[in-house]
One Martini backbone bead per residue (centre of mass of N, CA, C, O) as a GRO file, in nm:
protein
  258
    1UNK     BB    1  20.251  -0.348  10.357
    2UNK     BB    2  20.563  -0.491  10.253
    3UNK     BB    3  20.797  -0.602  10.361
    4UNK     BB    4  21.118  -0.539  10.334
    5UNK     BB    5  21.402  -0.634  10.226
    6UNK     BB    6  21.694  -0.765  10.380
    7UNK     BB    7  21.993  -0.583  10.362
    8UNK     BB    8  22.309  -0.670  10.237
    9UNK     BB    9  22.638  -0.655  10.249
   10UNK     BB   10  22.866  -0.604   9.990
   11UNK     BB   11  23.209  -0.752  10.015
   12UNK     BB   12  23.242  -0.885   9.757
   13UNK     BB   13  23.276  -1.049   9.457
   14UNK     BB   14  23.140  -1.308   9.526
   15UNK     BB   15  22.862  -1.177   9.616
   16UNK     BB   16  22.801  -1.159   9.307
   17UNK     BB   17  22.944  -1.438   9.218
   18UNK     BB   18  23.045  -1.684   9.129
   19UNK     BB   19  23.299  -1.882   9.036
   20UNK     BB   20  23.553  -1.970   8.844
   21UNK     BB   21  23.736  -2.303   8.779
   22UNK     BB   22  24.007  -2.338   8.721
   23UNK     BB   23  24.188  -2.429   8.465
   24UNK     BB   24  24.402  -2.722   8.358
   25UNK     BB   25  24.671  -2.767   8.207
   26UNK     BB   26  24.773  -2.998   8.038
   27UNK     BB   27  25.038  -3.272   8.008
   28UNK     BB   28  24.935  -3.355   7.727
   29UNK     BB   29  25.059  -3.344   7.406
   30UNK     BB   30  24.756  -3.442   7.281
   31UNK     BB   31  24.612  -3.171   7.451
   32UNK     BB   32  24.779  -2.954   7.233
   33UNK     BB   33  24.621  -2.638   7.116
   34UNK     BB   34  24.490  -2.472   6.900
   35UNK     BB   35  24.257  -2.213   6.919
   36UNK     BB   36  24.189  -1.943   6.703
   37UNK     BB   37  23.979  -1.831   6.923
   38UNK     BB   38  23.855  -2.022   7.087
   39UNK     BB   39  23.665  -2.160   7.359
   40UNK     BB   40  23.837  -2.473   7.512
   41UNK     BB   41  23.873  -2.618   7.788
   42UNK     BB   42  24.122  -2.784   7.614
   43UNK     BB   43  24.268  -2.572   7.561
   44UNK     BB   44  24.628  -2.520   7.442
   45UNK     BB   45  24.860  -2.268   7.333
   46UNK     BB   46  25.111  -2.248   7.147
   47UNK     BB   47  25.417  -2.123   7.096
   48UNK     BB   48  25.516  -1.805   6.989
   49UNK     BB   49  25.653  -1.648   6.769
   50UNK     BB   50  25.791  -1.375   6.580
   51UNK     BB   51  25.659  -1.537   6.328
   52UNK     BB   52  25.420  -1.479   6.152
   53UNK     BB   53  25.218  -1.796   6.255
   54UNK     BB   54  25.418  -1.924   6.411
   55UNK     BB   55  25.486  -2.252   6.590
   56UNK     BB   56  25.534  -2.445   6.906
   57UNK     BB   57  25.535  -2.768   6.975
   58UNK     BB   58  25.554  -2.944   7.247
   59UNK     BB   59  25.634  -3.281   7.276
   60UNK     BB   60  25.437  -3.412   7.049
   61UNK     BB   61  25.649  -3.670   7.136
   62UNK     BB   62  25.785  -3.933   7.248
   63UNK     BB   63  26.022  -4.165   7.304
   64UNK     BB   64  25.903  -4.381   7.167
   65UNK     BB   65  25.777  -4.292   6.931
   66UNK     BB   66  26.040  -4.183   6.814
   67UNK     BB   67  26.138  -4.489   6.793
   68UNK     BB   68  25.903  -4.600   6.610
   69UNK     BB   69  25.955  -4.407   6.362
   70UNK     BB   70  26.225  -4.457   6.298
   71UNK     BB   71  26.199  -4.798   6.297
   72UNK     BB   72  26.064  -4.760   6.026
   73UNK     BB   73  26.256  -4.605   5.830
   74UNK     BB   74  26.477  -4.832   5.911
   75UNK     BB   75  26.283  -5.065   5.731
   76UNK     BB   76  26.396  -5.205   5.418
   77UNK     BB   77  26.095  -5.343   5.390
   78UNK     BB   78  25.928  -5.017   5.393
   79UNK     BB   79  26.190  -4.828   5.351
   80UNK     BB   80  26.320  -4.629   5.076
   81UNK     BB   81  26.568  -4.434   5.062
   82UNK     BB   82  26.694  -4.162   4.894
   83UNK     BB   83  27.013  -4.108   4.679
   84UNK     BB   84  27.063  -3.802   4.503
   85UNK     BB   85  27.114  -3.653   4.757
   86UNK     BB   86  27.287  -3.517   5.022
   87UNK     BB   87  27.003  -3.612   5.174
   88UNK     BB   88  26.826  -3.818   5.273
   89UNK     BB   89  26.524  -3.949   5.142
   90UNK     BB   90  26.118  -3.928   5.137
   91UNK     BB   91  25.812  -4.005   5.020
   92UNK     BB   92  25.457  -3.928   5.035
   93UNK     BB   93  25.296  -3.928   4.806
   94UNK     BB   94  25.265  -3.836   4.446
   95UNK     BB   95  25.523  -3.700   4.351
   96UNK     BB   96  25.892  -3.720   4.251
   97UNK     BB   97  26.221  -3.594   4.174
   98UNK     BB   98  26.476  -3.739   4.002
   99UNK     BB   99  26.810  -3.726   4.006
  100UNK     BB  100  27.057  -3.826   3.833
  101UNK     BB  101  27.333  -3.948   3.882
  102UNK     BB  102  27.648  -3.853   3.897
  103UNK     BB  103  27.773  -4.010   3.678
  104UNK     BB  104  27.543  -3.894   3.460
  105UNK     BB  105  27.596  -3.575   3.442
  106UNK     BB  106  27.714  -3.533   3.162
  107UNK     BB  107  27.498  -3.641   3.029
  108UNK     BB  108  27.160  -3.697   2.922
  109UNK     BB  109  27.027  -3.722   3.142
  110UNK     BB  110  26.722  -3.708   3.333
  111UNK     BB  111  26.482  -3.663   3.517
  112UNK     BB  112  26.252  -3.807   3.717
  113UNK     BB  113  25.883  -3.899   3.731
  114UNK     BB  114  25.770  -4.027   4.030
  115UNK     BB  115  25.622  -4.239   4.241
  116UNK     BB  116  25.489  -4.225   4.546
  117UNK     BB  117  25.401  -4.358   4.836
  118UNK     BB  118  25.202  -4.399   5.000
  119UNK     BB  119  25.074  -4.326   5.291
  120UNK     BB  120  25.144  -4.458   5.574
  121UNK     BB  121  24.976  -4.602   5.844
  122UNK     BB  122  25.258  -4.565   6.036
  123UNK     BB  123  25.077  -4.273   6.045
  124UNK     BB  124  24.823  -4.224   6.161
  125UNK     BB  125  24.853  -4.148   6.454
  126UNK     BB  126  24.995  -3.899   6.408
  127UNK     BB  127  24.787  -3.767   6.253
  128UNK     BB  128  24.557  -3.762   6.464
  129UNK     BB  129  24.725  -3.583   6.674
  130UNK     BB  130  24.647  -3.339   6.444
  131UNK     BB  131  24.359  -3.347   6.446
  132UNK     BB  132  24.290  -3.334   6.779
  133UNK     BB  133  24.502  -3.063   6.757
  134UNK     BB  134  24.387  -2.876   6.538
  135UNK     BB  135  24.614  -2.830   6.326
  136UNK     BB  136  24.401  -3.007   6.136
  137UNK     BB  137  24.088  -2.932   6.004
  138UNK     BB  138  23.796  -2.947   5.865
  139UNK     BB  139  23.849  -3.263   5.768
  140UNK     BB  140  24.150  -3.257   5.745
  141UNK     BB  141  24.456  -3.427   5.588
  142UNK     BB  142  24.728  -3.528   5.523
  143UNK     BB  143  24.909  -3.657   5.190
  144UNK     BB  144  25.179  -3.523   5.273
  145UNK     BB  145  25.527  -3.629   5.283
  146UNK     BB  146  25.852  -3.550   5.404
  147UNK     BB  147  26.213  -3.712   5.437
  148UNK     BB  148  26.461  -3.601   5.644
  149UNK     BB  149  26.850  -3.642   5.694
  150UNK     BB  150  27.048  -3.465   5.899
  151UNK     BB  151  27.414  -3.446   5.903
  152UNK     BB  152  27.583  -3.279   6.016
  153UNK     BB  153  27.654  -2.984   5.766
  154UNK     BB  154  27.336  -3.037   5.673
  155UNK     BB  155  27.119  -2.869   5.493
  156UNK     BB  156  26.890  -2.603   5.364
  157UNK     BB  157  26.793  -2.363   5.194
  158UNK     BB  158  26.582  -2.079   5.088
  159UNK     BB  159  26.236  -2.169   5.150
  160UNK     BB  160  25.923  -2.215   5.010
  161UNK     BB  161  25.635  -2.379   4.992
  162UNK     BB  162  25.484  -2.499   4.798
  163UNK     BB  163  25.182  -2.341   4.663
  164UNK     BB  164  25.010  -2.652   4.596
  165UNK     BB  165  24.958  -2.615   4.849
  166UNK     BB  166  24.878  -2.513   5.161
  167UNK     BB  167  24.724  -2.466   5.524
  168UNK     BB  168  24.933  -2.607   5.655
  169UNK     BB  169  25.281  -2.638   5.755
  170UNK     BB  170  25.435  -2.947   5.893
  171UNK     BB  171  25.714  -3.029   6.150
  172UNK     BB  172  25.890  -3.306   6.253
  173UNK     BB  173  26.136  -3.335   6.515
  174UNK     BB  174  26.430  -3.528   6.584
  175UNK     BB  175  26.689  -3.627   6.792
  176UNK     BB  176  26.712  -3.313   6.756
  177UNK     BB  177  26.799  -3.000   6.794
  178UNK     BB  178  26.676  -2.714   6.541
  179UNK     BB  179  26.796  -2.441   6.381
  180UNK     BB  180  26.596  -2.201   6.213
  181UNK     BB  181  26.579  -1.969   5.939
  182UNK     BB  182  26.392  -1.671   5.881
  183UNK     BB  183  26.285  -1.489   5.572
  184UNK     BB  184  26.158  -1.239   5.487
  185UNK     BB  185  25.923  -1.105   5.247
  186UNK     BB  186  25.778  -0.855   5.031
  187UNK     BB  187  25.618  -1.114   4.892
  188UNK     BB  188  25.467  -1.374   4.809
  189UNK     BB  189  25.696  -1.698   4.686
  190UNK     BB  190  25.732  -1.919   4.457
  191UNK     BB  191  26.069  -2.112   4.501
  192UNK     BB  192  26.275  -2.332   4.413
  193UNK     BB  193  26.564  -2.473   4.437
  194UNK     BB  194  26.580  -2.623   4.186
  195UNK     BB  195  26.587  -2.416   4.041
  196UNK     BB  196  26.667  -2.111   4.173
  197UNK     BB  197  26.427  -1.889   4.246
  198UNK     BB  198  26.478  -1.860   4.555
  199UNK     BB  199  26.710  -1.662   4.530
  200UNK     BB  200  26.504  -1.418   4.404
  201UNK     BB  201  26.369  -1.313   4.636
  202UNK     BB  202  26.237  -1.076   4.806
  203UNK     BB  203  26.344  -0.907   5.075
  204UNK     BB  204  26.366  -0.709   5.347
  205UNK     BB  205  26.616  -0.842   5.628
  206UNK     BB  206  26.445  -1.010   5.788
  207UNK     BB  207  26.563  -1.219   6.088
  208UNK     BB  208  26.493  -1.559   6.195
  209UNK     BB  209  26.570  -1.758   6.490
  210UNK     BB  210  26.479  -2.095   6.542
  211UNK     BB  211  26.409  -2.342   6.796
  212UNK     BB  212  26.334  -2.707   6.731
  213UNK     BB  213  26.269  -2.947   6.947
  214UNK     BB  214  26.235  -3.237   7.005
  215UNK     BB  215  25.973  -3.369   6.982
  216UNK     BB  216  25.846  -3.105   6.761
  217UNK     BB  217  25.610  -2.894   6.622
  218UNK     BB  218  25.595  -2.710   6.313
  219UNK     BB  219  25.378  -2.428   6.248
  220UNK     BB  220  25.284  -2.300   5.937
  221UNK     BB  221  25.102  -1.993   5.899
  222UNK     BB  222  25.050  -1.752   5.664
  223UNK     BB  223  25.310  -1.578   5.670
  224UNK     BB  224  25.520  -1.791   5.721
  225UNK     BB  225  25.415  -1.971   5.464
  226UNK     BB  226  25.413  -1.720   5.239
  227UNK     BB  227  25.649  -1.515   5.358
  228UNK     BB  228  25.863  -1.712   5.457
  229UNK     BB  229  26.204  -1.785   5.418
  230UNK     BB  230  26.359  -2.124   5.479
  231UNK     BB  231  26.683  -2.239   5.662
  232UNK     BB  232  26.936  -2.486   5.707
  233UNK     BB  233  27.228  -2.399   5.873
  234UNK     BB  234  27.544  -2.450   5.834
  235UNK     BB  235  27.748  -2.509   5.991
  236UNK     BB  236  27.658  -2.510   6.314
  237UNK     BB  237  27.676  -2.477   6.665
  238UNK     BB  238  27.669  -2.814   6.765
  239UNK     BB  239  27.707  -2.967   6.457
  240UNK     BB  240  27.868  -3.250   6.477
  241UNK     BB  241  27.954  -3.527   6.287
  242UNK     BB  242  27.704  -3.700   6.498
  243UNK     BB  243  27.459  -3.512   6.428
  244UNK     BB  244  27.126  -3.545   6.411
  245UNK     BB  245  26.840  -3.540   6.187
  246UNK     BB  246  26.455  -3.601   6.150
  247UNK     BB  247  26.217  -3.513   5.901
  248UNK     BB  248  25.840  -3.432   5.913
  249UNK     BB  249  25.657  -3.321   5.632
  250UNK     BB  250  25.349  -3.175   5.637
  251UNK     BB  251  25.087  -3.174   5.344
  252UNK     BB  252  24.789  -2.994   5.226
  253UNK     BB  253  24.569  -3.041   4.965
  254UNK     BB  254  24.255  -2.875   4.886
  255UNK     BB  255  24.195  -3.080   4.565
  256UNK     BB  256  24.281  -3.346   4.738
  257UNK     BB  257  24.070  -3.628   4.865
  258UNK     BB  258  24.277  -3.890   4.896
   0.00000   0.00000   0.00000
């Protein structure tokens, strides 16, 4: 008969596993991903908000870059921003719309529909870093860019992004930290503000302000991007002559393969 094995008494939850050794998160902006259920050593998920769907990437380009950006936007050899709006904006990608100058508010003008240049080179970093931190998943690229300048007590109605776009839909927050405030709907309504079809949505009532830091990204996925609608609301406290803010909303269309 063979001699039993020697018999360990187990002290321990280690004498049953070998442990596993936490992996630390990385605090580079750039390896901050959103998770979406993955499980991968390098995950780190996004901030979430009470708005579902809603996350908010912080620092997620840092202060050369936002130099970078800026010093693009502002080089009038490259990049004419557009004032026929309260607020200069210029757009990358597709087509938009011109309205008549307020001198012609009276005549027959009518608004005009423009091409916009394509995506800038200049952005190509930015789209790889969101491409990187899977913010932009399965092959996509946004195609389409919207830039805004908020100053002073300029700020933009409540509206959710055009339905022929996808999700996400992404804005880069710049040189100020912006409250944005987000209005439920009763279910999801696509009406923009130029038409005025925005302000006829059915709300729910429920409203969520969030603050979205300089040098971060706001990804709206979900019921955030289809049933929630979103607006810089005016002349609030802190934001006084001199306050400034940059967005770059990026967006992406599913049947646009260029």
């Amino acid at each position: 008969m063979r001699n039993s094995p020697v018999m360990k008494k187990r002290k321990a939850i280690n004498d049953f596993f070998t442990p596993i050794a936490k992996h630390k998160a990385s605090t580079n902006p750039k390896n901050r991903v959103e998770c979406y259920g993955k499980e991968e050593a390098d995950c780190v998920t996004a901030q979430k908000t009470s708005v579902p769907g809603l996350t908010i990437q912080h620092d997620f380009v840092n202060h050369n870059e936002e130099k970078t950006i800026i010093n693009f936007l502002n080089d009038p050899s490259k990049c004419t921003l557009r004032t026929d709006l309260s607020r200069r904006t210029i757009h990358f990608g597709g087509t938009y719309c011109l309205m008549p100058s307020k001198s012609n508010a009276s005549s027959q003008a009518k608004p005009q529909i423009l091409q916009a240049p394509p995506m800038p080179v200049e952005f190509d970093w930015l789209i790889q870093y969101m491409v990187d931190a899977r913010i932009f998943q399965d092959g996509q690229r946004p195609q389409y860019c919207i830039v805004n300048e908020y100053i002073g007590n300029l700020g933009i109605s409540a509206h959710t992004e055009n339905f022929q776009f996808g999700e996400p839909v992404v804005g880069l927050s710049l040189l100020s930290a912006c409250p944005i405030r987000f209005h439920e709907l009763t279910e999801p309504y696509d009406g923009s503000v130029r038409s005025g079809k925005a302000g006829k949505a059915n709300k729910t009532g429920s409203v969520v302000d969030v603050v979205v830091p300089e040098r971060s990204l706001l990804v709206m996925r979900g019921e955030s991007r289809w049933k929630w609608q979103h607006e810089i609301v005016r002349s609030v406290k802190g934001r006084g002559v001199r306050w400034k803010r940059v967005s770059l909303t990026f967006r992406y269309k599913p049947d646009d393969k260029s």
